[in-house]
Each structure stands twice: as C-alpha cells, then as structure tokens.
C-alpha positions in Angstrom: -21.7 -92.4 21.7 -21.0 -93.1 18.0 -19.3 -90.1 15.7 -17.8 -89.8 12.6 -14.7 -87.4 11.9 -14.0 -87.4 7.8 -13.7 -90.7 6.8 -13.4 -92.4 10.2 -16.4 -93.6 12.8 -15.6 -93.7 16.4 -17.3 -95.0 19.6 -17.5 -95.0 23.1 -19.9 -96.1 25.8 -21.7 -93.0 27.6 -24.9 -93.5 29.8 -28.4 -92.2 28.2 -28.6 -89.8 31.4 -25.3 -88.4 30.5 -26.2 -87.7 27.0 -29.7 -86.5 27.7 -27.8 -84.2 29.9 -25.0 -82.7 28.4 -26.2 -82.9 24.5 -28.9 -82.2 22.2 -27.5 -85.4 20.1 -30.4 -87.9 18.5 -30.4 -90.7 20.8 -30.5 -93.8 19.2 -31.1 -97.5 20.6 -28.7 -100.5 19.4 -29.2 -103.8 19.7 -26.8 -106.0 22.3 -25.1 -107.3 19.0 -23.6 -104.0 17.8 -19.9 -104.3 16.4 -17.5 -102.0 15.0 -14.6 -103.0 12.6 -11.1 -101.5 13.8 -8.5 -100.2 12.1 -4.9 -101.2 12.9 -4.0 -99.2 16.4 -1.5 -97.2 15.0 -4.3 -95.7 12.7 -6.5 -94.8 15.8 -7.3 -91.4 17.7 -5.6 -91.4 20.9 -7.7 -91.8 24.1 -7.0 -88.4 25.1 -8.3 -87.1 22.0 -11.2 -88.4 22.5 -12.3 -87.1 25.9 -11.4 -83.7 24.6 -13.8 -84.7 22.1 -16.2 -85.4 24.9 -15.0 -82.5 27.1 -16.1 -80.4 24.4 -19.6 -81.6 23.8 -19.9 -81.5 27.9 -19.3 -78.1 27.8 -21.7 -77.3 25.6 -19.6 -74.6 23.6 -19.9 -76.2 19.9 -21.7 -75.9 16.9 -23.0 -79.1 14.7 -22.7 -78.6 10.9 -24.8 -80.9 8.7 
C-alpha cells in the first residue's frame, strides 16, 4: 500500500486479497523495480502509526477527501 500524508509518501507491503477486501482503494500494479527514497529515520512515522493507519482503513470507518 502506497499513501501520501501532506508532503510525505509512505509504503508498505499488503496482499491484493487484503486490499480487495478491506478497501475500495485503486489497485495499482508496480513493476519488481519499484524504489522509494527515504528520509533520515528520525524524520519517519513510527511503525505503530502506521498500522493504526492500516487499522483504520480495515475497519472501514473513514472518509477519502480528494
């Protein structure tokens, strides 16, 4: 799963079941190559941030504003 929050772009590796599942999210493909370009890890979301991020949109209870 790739997201943005303001200016920053995150990632992390869900299954296609998983977001078929438990999100109305665009699915797209990427190629074996992808890469992301870090930030320093003191400038990063915490790990536990993040799966409240995913907790959320496993629940179901948001709203996406475009």
């Amino acid at each position: 799963m790739y997201y943005e929050i303001g200016e920053y772009s995150f990632h992390t590796p869900i299954t296609e079941e998983r977001a078929e599942k438990n999100t109305q999210l665009e699915i797209k493909e990427i190629d074996e190559n992808f890469q992301t370009h870090g930030a320093d890890i003191v400038d990063l979301l915490s790990t536990q941030f993040v799966q409240k991020v995913i907790d959320l949109l496993d629940s179901g209870d948001y709203t996406i504003i475009e």
